[in-house]
N, C-alpha and C positions, 0 to 999 in steps of 0.2 A: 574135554570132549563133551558133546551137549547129549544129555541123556536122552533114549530115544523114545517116545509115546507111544501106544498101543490104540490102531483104527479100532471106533466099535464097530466095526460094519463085516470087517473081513480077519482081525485078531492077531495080525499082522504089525510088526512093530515099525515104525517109522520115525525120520530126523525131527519132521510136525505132522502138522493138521493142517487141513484149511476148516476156518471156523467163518469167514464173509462169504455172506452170501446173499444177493440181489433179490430183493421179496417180491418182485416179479417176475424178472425173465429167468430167474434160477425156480421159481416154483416147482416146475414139471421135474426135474432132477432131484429137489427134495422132496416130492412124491413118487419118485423113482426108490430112490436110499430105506425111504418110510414102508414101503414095499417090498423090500426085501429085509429088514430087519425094522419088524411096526415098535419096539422100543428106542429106535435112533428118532433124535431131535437135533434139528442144526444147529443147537450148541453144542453140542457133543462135537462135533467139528468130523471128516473124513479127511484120508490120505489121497492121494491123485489119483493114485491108481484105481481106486473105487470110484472115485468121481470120473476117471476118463472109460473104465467098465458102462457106469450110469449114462456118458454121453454116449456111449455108442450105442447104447439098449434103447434110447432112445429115439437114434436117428435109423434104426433100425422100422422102430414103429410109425416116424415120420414117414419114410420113404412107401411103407406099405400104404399109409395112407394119402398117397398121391396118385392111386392109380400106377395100372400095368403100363412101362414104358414098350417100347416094341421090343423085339426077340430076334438077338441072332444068334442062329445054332444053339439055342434055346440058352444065351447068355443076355439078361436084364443090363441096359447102359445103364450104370448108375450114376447120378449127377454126380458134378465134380462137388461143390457144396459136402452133401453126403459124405461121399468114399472120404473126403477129409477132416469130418465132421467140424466144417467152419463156425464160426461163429455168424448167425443168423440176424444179430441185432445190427451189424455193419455192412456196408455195401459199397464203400469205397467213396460217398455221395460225396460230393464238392472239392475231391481230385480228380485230375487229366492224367489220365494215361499218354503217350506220342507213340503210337503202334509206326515203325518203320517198317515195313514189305511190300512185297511182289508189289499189290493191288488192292482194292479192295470196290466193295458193291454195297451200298447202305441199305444192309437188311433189316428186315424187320425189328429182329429183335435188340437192335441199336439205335430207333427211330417210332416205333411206337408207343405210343402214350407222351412221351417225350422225346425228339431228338436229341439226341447229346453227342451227335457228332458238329464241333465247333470249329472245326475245319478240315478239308479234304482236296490235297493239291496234289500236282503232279511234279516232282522235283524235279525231272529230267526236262520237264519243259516248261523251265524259268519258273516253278511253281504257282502253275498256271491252275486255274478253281478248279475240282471236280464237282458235281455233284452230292450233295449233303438228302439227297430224297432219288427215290427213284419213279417219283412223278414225272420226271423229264424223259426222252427217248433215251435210256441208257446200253449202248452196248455193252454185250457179254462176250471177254473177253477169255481166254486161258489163266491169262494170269492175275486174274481177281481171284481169284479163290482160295489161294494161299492167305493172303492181309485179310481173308472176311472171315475163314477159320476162327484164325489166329485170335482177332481181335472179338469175336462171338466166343471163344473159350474165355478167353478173362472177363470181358463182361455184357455178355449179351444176358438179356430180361427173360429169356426164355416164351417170349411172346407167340410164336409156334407151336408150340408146345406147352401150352397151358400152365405154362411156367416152370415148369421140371428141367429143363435143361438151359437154368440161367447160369450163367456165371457167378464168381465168387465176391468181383466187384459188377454186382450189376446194375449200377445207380452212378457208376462214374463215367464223366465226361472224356471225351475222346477228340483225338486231333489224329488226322489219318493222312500219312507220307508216304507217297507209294514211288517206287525208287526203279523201277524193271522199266528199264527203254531198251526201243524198240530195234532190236537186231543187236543190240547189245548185249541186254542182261541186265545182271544188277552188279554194278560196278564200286568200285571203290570210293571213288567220286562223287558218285549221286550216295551212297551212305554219309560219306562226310558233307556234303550240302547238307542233309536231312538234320545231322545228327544237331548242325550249327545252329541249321535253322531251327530246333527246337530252343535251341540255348539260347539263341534272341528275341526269342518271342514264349519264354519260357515265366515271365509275368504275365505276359498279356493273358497266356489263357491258364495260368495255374498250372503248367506242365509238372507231375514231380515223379515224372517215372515215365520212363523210354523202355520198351519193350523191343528186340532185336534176335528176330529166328530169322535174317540174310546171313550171309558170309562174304567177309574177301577171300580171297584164293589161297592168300600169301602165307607159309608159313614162314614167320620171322618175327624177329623182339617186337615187344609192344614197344618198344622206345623207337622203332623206324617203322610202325605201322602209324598212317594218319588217320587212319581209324580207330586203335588203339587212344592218341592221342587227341581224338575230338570225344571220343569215351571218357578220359581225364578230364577234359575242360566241362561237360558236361557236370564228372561228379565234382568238380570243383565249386560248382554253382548251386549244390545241394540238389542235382537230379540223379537219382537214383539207377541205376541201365541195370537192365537184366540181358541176359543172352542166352542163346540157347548153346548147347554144348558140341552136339551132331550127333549123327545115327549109325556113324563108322567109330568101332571102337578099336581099328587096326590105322586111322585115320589122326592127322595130328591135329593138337587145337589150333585153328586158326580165328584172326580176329573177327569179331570183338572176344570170342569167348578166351580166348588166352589174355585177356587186360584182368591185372590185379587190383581196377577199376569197377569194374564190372563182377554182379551176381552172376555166375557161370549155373546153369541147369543143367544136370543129367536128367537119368530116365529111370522111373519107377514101372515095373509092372506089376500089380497089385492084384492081377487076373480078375477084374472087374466083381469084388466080392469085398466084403465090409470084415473080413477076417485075417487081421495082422501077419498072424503063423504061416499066411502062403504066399505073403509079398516075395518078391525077387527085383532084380534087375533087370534091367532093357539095355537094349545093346546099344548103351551112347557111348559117345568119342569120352575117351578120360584119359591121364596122364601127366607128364611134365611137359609144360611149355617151356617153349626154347630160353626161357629166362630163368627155368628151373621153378615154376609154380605149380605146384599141383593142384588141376582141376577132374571134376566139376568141385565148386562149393556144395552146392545142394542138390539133392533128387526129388520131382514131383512126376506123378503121374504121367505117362508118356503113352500108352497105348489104353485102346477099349474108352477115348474120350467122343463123347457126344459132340458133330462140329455139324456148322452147317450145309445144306447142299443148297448151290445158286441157284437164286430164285430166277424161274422163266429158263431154266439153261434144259438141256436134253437130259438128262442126269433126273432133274428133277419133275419132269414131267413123266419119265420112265417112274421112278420112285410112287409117283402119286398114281399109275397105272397097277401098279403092283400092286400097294396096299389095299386098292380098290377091290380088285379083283380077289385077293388074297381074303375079307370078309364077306363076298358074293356068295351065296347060297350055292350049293352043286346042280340047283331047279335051271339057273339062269345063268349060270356060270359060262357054257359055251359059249350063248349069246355075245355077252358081255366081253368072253376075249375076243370074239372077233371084229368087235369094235375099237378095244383097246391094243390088241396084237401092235397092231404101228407104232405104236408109241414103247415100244417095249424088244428088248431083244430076245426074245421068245422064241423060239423055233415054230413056224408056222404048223408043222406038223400035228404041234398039238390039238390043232383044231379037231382033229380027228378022231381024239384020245378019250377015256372016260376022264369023271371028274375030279380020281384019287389021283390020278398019274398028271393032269393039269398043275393041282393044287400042289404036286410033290415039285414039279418045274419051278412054280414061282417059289416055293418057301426055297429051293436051291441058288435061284436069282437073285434075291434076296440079301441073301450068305454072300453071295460072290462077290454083292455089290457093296457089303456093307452099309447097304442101308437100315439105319432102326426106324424109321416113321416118311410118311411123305417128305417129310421136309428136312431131316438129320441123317446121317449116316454116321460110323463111329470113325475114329481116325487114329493116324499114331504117330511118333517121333518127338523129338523133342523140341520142336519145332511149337509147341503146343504145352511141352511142360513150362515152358519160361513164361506164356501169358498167364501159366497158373499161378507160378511166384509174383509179376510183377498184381495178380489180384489182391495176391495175400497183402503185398505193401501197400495197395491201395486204402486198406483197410486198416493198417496202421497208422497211416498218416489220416486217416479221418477220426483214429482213435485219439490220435495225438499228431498236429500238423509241422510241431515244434522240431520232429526227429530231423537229423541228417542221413547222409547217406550209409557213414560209418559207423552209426547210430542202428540204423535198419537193416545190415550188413548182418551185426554181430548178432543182433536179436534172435533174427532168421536163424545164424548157425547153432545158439548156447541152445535156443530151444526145438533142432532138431532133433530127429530120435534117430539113431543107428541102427539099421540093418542086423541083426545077429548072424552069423554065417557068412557074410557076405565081403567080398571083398573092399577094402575101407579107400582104395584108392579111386574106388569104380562109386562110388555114392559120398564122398567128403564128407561133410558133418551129418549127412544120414534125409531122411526125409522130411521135407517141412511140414512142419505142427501148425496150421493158422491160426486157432484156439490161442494154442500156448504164446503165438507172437503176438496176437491182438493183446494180450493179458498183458504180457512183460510192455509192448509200445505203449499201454496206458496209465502205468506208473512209471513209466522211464523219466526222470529228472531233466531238467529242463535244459540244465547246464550241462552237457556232455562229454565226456572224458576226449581225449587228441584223438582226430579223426581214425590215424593208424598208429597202431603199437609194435612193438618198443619203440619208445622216441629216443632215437640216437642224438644227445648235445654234441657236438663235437667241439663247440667252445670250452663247456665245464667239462667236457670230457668225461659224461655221468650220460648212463643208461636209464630212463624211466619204463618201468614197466608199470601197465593198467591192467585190470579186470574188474569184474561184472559179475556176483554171484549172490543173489540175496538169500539163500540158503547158508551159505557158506558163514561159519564160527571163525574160522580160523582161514590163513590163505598162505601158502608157502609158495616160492620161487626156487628151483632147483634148477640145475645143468648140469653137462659137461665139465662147464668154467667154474662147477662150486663141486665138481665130484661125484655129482647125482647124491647128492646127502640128504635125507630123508629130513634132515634139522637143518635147512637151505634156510635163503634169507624169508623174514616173515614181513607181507604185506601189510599195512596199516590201513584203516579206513581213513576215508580225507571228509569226512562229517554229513556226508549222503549217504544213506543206508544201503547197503549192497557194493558200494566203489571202494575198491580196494587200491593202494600203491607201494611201490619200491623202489628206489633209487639204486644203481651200481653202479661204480666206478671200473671204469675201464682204462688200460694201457697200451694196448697194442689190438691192429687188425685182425681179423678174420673169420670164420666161419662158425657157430657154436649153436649146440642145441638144448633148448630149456620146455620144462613145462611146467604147471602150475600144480602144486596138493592142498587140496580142499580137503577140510576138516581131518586131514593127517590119515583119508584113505580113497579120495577118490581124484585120478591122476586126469587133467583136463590139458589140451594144448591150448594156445592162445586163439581166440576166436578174431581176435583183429589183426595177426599177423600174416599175410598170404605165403609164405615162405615156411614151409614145411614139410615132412616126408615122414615114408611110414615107421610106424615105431617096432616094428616084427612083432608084436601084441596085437594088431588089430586097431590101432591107435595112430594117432601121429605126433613125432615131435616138432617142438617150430625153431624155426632156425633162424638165427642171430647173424646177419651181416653185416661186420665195421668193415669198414673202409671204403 
């Protein structure tokens, strides 16, 4: 067992240290650490934990100095960036997101300084051009506002907003399919046109991650869903899908979020606050799919997100009547509403009111409407967590463009962090780390272990089991089918640091459940196996399906 080292920072004993560290973008962190203990020097090396302390003390100080965002019910929107304390040096630059939804309106903040929207069609009709600028007469429809959210939460520039409310990849390019016809809906059909058409033209513009908050209707196997099954062929090609999970958690998963293909999103709610200890859950759909998978994979952020309000729409001309008015001195204040009143649903009464009882109206309007600035309002569902995750891979695959899909899967899950308290079937592998996934994507090996694990031979009639843990001394395999024995079979490394293997021999079909022991005390399920259930611990085991 590897002896454990003592952080100088917090005197706290640990498995290591981290001693690298980037003599520029880590500067501020190591003036951070030097600041609270002036005898630490980054040879001295810290533990995570003090280092993940130091990133938040600092995004802490970031955020104040970016200026006061607006106020609802006197709650601060904090950037998505922030509340997840990403990694700031990446941005997603030189991948394509393929945003499928309702619609979309080429806003601002995906079109200034740089367009990067590289194509914008309409699938229901023959994928026909939309609009990539809104220099042209563009109608505003209803159903634009869902794909402009969506696709302005992962990676809009925050160009309204003097940059505060960019997204996580806000420098990556975009392909936008918008799938909602007319008297229709959004069908099952126009999602698999979309999905296809991303996978044909998935070179031409660098697509490496499809982002997908629509639904089909159906609950039923991924194996008789065509959407399920254009979800497959996509990750077959190395694109990556995310999905959102839904906002009914008495609701089943239907496709895509039930494909054991696809990043499944739940919902974090984090109560718009940079303090771990009050996170909770959001009410998204979680469960067994009717294949028997248990989703969601991962939980990000789902309520209290900064999305945008359409530009020119009534929404957002009431929005900027507000704000107006809401800074107007109580001298000119009347005036002023009774110019602005129309634009605004206000009770005209007010006209009549003093200035305290005015101003108490709009800061209520305000509240009601969810708006935080002229031109943001806050939003929620999960609808909005999955453009967060598909940000974070954005930013892996710019960290490293080599990953696959099974690759960025596992990443995602080893280095989420678990919920304490909370229900482990309603958050899967716990909340995404972007930090910690940019970290691991930029030394991930080039050559990557079998897309999914266990690799069932049915020729040798031999079980391969993989893992992934570069912490990890030691790596045990245990089950059912070995007795859950604590001196289970032991993994071998295969001459890449952190990859570990095991072969087993099998005889006969059926159902079994195994987990992995790292250094002979901390018990991990399989991260590349989607076939798992809860373990009555808080945990899950994975389950082994021959036959």
């Amino acid at each position: 067992m590897k002896t454990q080292v003592k952080c100088p920072v917090c005197g706290q004993h640990h498995d290591y240290l981290v001693h690298n560290f980037h003599p520029d973008m880590d500067q501020p962190l190591l003036e951070s650490l030097q600041e609270e203990v002036p005898v630490w020097r980054k040879e001295m090396g810290a533990c995570t934990r003090c280092l993940d302390q130091a990133h938040l003390e600092l995004q802490r100080c970031f955020f104040k100095g970016k200026g006061e965002p607006g106020e609802v019910n006197g709650y601060k929107i904090l950037p998505t960036p922030v509340r997840l304390m990403a990694n700031e040096n990446l941005s997603g630059d030189s991948v394509t997101i393929c945003m499928i939804d309702s619609g979309f309106y080429p806003h601002p903040d995906l079109i200034s300084t740089n367009n990067r929207i590289l194509a914008h069609l309409d699938v229901p009709k023959n994928f026909s051009q939309l609009p990539t600028s809104p220099l042209t007469p563009y109608p505003l429809t209803s159903n634009l506002w869902h794909g402009t959210m969506t696709t302005v939460v992962a990676a809009g520039n925050g160009h309204l907003s003097g940059g505060i409310y960019r997204g996580i990849a806000n420098k990556a390019k975009l392909v936008l399919l918008k799938v909602m016809e007319e008297g229709v809906g959004i069908s099952e059909a126009n999602i698999v046109k979309a999905i296809d058409w991303a996978i044909a033209n998935h070179k031409r513009y660098n697509i490496r991650i499809i982002n997908l908050s629509v639904y089909d209707d159906q609950d039923i196997s991924y194996q008789h869903s065509k959407v399920d099954k254009a979800v497959e062929r996509a990750f077959e090609k190395g694109i990556t899908v995310v999905a959102a999970a839904g906002n009914d958690p008495n609701a089943p998963l239907r496709p895509p979020a039930n494909s054991p293909h696809a990043i499944t999103v739940g919902g974090l709610n984090d109560r718009n606050t940079l303090e771990p200890l009050t996170n909770t859950l959001y009410h998204s759909t979680y469960g067994e799919t009717v294949d028997r998978f248990q989703k969601p994979d991962i939980i990000a952020p789902a309520i209290w997100l900064a999305a945008p309000i359409l530009p020119g729409s009534v929404q957002q001309r009431e929005a900027a009547a507000l704000f107006d008015l809401a800074k107007t001195s109580n001298a000119f204040l009347g005036a002023k509403l009774a110019n602005l009143l129309p634009q605004t649903k206000l009770d005209k009464r007010l006209l009549s009111e003093n200035a305290d009882t005015i101003k108490e109206a709009i800061a209520d309007r305000i509240a009601d409407t969810k708006f935080i600035s002229p031109h943001y309002q806050h939003a929620d569902g999960t609808s909005f967590a999955a453009p967060i995750v598909s940000s974070v891979v954005a930013q892996m695959l710019e960290a490293n463009p080599n990953l696959d899909p099974a690759t960025i899967r596992e990443i995602i899950l080893v280095t989420a962090k678990k919920l304490p308290g909370e229900n482990a079937d309603r958050q899967g592998w716990g909340v995404i780390q972007p930090a910690h996934a940019v970290q691991m994507a930029s030394g991930q090996p080039l050559s990557p272990l079998p897309g999914l694990t266990p690799v069932v031979d049915y020729r040798r009639m031999v079980i391969d089991f993989y893992v992934q843990n570069l912490a990890a001394d030691s790596v045990l395999l245990t089950g059912d089918f070995l007795q859950w024995s604590s001196n289970g079979l032991p993994l071998s490394t295969n001459g890449v640091e952190g990859q570990w293997k095991a072969s087993f021999p099998f005889t006969r079909n059926g159902v079994y459940r195994y987990k992995f022991l790292i250094n002979n005390r901390e018990w991990m399920s399989d991260p590349r196996n989607f076939f798992r259930e809860n373990d009555g611990f808080g945990g899950f085991n994975s389950k082994l399906i021959i036959g």
